[in-house]
C-alpha positions in Angstrom: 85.6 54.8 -125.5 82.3 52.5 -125.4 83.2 48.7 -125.9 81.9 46.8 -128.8 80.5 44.2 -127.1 78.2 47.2 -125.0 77.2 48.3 -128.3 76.4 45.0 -129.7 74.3 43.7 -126.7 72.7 46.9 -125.8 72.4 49.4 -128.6 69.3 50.6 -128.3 70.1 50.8 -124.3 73.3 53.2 -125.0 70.6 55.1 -127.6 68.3 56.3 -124.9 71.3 57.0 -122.5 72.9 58.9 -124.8 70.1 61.5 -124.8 70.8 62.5 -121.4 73.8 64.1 -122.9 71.6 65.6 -125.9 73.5 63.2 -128.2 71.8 61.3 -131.1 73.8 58.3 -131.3 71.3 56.2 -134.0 73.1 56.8 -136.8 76.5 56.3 -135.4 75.6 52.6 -134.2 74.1 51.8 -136.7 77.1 52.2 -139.0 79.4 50.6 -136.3 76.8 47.3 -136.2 77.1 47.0 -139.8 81.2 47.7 -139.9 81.1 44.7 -137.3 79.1 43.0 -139.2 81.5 43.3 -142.1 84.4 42.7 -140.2 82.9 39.3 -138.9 81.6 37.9 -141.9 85.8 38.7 -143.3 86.8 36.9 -140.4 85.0 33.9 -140.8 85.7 34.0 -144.2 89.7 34.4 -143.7 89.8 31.7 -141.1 88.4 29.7 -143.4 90.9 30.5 -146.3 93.3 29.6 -143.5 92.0 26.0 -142.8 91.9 25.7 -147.0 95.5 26.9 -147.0 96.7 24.6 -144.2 95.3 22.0 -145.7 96.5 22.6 -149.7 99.9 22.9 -147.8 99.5 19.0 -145.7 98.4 18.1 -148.9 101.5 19.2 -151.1 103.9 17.5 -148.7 102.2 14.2 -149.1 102.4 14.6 -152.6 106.2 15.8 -152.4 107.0 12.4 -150.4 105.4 10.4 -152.9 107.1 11.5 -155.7 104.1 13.6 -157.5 105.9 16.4 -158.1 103.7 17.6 -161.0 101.1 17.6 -158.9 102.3 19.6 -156.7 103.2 22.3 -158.1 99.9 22.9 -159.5 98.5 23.0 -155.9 101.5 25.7 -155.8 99.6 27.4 -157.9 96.3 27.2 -155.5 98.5 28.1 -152.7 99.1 31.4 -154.5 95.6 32.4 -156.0 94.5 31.7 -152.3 97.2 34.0 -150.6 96.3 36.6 -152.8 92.5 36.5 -151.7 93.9 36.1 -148.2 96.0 39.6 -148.5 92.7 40.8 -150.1 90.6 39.4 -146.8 93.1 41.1 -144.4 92.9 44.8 -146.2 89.5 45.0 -146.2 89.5 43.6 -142.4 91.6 46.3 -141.6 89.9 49.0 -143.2 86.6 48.5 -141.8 88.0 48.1 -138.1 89.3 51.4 -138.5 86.5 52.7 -139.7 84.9 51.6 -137.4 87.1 52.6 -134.2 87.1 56.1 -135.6 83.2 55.8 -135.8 83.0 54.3 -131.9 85.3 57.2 -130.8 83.0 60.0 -132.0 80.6 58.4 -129.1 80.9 60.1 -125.5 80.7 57.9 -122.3 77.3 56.7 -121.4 75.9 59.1 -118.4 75.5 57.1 -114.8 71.9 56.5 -113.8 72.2 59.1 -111.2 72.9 61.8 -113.8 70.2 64.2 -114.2 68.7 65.4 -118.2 69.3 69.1 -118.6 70.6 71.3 -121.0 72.9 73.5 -119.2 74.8 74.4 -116.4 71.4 75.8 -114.9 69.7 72.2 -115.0 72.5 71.4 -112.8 72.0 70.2 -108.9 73.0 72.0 -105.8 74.0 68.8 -103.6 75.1 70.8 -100.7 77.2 73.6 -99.7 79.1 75.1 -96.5 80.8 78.4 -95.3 79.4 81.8 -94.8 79.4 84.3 -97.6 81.1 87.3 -96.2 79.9 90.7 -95.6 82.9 93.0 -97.4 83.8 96.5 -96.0 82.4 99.3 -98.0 85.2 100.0 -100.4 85.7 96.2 -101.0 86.8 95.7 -104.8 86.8 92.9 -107.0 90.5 91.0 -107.7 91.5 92.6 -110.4 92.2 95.6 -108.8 93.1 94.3 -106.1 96.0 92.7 -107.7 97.3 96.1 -108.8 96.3 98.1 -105.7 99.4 95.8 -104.0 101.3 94.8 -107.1 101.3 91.2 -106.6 100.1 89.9 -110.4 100.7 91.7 -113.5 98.9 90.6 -116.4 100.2 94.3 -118.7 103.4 91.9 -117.9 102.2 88.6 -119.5 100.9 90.3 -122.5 104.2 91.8 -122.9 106.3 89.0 -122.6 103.8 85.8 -124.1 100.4 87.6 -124.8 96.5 87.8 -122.9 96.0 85.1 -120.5 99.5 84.5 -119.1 100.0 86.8 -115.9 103.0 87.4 -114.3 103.2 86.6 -110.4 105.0 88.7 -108.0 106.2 89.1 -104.7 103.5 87.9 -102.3 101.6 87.1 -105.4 104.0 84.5 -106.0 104.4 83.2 -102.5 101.0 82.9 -102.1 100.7 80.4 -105.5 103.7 78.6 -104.0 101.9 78.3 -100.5 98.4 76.5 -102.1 100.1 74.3 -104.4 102.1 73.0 -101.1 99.4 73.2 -99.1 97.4 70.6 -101.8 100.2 68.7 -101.9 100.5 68.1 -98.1 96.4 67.4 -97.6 96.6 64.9 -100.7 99.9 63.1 -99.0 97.6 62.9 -95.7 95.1 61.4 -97.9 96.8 58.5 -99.4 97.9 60.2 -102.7 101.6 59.6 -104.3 102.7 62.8 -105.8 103.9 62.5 -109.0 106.1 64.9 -111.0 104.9 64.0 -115.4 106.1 65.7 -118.2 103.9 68.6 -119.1 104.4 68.2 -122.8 102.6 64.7 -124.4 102.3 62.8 -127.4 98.9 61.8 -129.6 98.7 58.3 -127.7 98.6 60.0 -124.2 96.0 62.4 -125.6 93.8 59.9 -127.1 94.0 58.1 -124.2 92.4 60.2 -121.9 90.0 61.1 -124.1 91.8 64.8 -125.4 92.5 63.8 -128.4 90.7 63.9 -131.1 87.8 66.1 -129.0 89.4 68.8 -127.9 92.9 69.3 -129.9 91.6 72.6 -130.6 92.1 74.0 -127.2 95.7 72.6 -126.7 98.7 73.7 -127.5 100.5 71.7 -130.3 104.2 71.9 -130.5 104.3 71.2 -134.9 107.6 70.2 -135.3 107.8 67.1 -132.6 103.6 66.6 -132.5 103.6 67.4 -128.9 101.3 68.7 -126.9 101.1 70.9 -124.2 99.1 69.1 -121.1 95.9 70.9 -120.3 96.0 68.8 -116.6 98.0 66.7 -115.1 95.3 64.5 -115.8 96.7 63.1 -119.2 100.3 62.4 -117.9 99.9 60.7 -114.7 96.5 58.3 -116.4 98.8 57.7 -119.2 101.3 56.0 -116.7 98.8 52.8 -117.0 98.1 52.9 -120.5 98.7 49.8 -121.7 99.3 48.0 -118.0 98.2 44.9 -116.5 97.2 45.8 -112.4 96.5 43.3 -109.8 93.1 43.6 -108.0 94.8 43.9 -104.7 96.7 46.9 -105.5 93.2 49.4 -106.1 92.4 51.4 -106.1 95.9 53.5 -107.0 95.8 57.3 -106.0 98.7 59.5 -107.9 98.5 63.0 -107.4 100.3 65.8 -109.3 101.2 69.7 -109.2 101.9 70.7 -113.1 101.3 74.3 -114.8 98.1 73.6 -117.4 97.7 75.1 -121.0 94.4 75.7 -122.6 94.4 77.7 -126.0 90.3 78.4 -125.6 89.8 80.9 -123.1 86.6 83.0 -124.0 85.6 86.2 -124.9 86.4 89.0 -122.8 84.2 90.2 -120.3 83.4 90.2 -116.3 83.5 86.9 -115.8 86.3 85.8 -117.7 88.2 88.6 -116.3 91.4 89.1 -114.3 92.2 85.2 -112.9 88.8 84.0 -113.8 90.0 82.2 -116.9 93.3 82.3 -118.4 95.5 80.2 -121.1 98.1 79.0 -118.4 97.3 78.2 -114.7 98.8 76.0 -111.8 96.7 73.2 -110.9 97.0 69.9 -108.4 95.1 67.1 -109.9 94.3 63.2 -108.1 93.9 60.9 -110.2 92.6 57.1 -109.2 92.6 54.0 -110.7 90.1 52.1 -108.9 88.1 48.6 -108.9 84.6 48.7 -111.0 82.4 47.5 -108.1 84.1 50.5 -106.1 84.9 53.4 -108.2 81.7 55.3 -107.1 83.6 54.9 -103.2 86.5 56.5 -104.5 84.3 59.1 -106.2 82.8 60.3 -102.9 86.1 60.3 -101.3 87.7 62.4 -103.6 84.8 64.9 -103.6 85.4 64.9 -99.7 89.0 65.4 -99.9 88.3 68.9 -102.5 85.5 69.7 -99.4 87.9 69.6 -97.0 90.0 71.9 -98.7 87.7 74.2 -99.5 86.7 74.2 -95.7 90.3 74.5 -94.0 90.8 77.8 -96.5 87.4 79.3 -94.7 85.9 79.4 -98.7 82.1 79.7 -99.0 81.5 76.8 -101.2 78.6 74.9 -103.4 79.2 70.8 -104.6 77.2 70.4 -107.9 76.1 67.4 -109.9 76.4 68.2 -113.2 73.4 67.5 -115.2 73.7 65.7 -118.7 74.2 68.6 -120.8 76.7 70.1 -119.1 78.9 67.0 -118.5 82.0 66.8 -120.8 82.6 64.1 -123.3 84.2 61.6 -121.3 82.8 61.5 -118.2 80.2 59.3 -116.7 79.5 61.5 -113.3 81.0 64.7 -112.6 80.5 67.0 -109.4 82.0 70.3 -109.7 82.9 72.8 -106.8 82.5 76.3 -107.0 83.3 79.3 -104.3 81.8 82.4 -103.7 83.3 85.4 -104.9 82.3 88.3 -102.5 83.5 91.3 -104.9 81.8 89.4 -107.7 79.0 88.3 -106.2 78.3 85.2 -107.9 80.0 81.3 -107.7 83.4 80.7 -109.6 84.2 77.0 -110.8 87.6 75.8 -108.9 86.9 72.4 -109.1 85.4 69.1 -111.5 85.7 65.9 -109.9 84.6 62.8 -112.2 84.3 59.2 -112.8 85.1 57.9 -116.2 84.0 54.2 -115.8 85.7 52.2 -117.7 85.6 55.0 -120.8 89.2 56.3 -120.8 90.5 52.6 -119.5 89.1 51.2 -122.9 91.2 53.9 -125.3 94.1 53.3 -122.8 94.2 49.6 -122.5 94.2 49.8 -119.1 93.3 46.6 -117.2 93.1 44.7 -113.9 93.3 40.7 -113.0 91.6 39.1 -110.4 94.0 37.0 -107.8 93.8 33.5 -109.7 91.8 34.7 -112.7 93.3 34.8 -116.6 91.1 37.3 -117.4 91.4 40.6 -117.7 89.2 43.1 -117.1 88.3 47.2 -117.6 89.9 49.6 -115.0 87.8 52.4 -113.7 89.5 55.9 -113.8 88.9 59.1 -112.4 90.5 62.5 -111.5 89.6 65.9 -109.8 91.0 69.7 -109.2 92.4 69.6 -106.0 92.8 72.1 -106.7 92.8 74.7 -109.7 94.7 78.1 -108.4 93.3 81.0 -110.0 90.0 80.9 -109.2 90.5 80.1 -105.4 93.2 82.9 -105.7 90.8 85.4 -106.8 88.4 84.4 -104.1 91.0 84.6 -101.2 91.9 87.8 -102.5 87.9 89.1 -102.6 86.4 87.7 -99.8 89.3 88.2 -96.8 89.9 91.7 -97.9 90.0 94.2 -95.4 90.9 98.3 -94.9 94.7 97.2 -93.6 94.8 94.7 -96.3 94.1 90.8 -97.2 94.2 88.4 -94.5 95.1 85.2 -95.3 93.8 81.7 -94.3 94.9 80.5 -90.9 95.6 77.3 -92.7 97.6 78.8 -95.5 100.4 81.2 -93.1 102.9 77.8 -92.7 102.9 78.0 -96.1 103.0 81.5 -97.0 105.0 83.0 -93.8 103.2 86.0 -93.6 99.4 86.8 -91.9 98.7 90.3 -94.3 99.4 91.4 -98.3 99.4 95.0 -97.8 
């Protein structure tokens, strides 16, 4: 969420920025300027009420001692015309600051200077890449039937049992899903991360927080009867543990990591590339998350989109690193790079991975601040997060591009965790 003091100093600055996401935001500051407007000319007007009141009250006491007691209570009176304009003062305060926070929160996070204009994900930049596409054998096949040729995901299973877009692992299927998630789990330990176990249900505070809520509550679950929701990353749980939370300087930037399932109830038409693992309405997912200094949060970017890269290279995946251009950036983020892999069988590059900085945006809605050593103010937190990574699309392309005649060979980095070399 954009301050109010960004959109008081620089409107017409946040305007123009705006644009690189193809968002008119005139309109919308406009109405917030004159809500503040409104809610500053109440304010002046209730603290003076207040001084009038305080006063009126000095003044009845001196009239009490003194033995004017008729006097007094016809400044009662005052007292109680004047509290009745006061209650007055305070509704309408109230109303127009929440009309104005709900008009603030319909504004998306102001792009980072280094955040190209574009319309689409084909305005986006190629940064760099690494990996060999590989040649596959002639009777090379894409996953999908690869996952029934050796019986190791069953999504006739899933619809049976829940419905399209929650598969059924099995076997070495299953193994193999248990193997990356430990595998992330281990490179992110290496890294610095603390793993972190959150509920995988939350409530509308933790949503709004991280910038879910009220954006996209169309595509997650909501449990009715206790207004839950189901998480759509890890993400929302493990930012939400410093919502409201004063951090010291000296202890960013924090890095939590965290394996959870994800539930997304928008999953796309039906077609080659939504097929098979390519997009589904539950997946396995390990998210890092950081919680990092202003002046440094574009350090912690970089080394978060290393740390994906170096996943990407110890599982021998052809990849791409993208800078997503304004268009194509999502509401709350202020620079995102995605990864994506090459699927052999599909022949084209699959999305396994957005890694973002937030700026301050989400740390606003979530009240999530930092002190310097010595200092009594607070300031804004810098958050971001990344897929490190998402399952099902790095599945599908270990399962394309390492397929062979005797089988599919798995990743030299990946047979500690999986215990066997072949799925044949």
């Amino acid at each position: 969420m954009l301050t109010i003091n960004l959109l008081r100093e620089q409107p017409s600055a946040v305007i123009e920025r705006l644009k690189i996401k193809n968002f008119d935001a005139t309109e919308i500051i406009a109405h917030v300027l004159d809500l503040d407007r409104r809610r500053r000319e109440l304010q002046s007007e209730g603290d003076a009420l207040q001084a009038e009141l305080n006063n009126l009250s000095k003044e009845i006491g001196s009239l009490m001692k003194e033995g004017k007691k008729e006097q007094a209570e016809a400044a009662k009176k005052g007292i109680g015309n004047l509290k009745e304009r006061q209650k007055q003062l305070t509704e309408a305060f109230d109303a127009a600051s929440a009309e104005m926070q709900n008009e603030i929160i319909r504004l998306p996070n102001i792009p980072h200077p280094g955040v190209a204009p574009g319309k689409s994900a084909e305005d986006n930049v190629v940064v760099r890449g690494g990996g060999g596409i590989p040649e596959l054998y002639p009777g090379a096949v894409p996953h999908w039937d690869l996952i029934k040729k050796y019986d190791i995901i069953d999504f006739d299973l899933g619809i049976k049992i829940t419905g399209a877009g929650f598969p059924v692992y099995k076997g070495k299927g299953a193994k193999l899903q248990r193997a990356l998630i430990n595998f992330f789990l281990d490179e992110g330990e290496k890294a610095g991360y603390r793993e972190i176990e959150p509920p995988i249900v939350v409530n509308e505070d933790s949503g709004f927080g991280t910038g879910q809520l009220p954006d996209k509550e169309g595509q997650m679950y909501h449990v009715g009867i206790d207004n839950l929701y189901m998480i759509p990353t890890a993400e929302v749980p493990i930012t939400n543990i410093y919502r409201d939370v004063i951090l010291e300087a000296a202890d960013l930037p924090i890095r939590n990591m965290g394996y959870t399932p994800c539930f997304r109830r928008e999953a796309g038409s039906w077609g080659a590339h939504v097929r098979g693992l390519n997009r589904l309405h539950q997946f396995d997912k390990v998210e890092i998350v950081q919680i990092a200094h202003p002046e440094r949060s574009y350090d912690s970017l970089e080394e978060m989109v290393s740390h994906v890269e170096n996943l990407l290279k110890k599982m021998d995946l052809p990849y791409r690193i993208v800078r997503l251009c304004g268009g194509d950036m999502s509401f709350t983020s202020a620079m995102t790079y995605d990864f994506e892999v090459y699927s052999a069988a599909q022949q084209r590059w699959l999305e396994v991975s957005s890694t973002s900085n937030f700026e301050s945006f989400q740390a606003n809605r979530l009240k999530c601040r930092f002190r310097e050593k010595g200092a009594k103010q607070t300031t804004l937190c810098h958050t971001l997060n990344g897929s490190a990574l998402a399952l099902p699309r790095i599945v599908a392309s270990l399962l394309e591009n390492n397929q062979t005649p005797e089988g599919i060979k798995i990743p030299k980095a990946l047979i500690p965790y999986t215990g066997f070399e072949l799925i044949s």
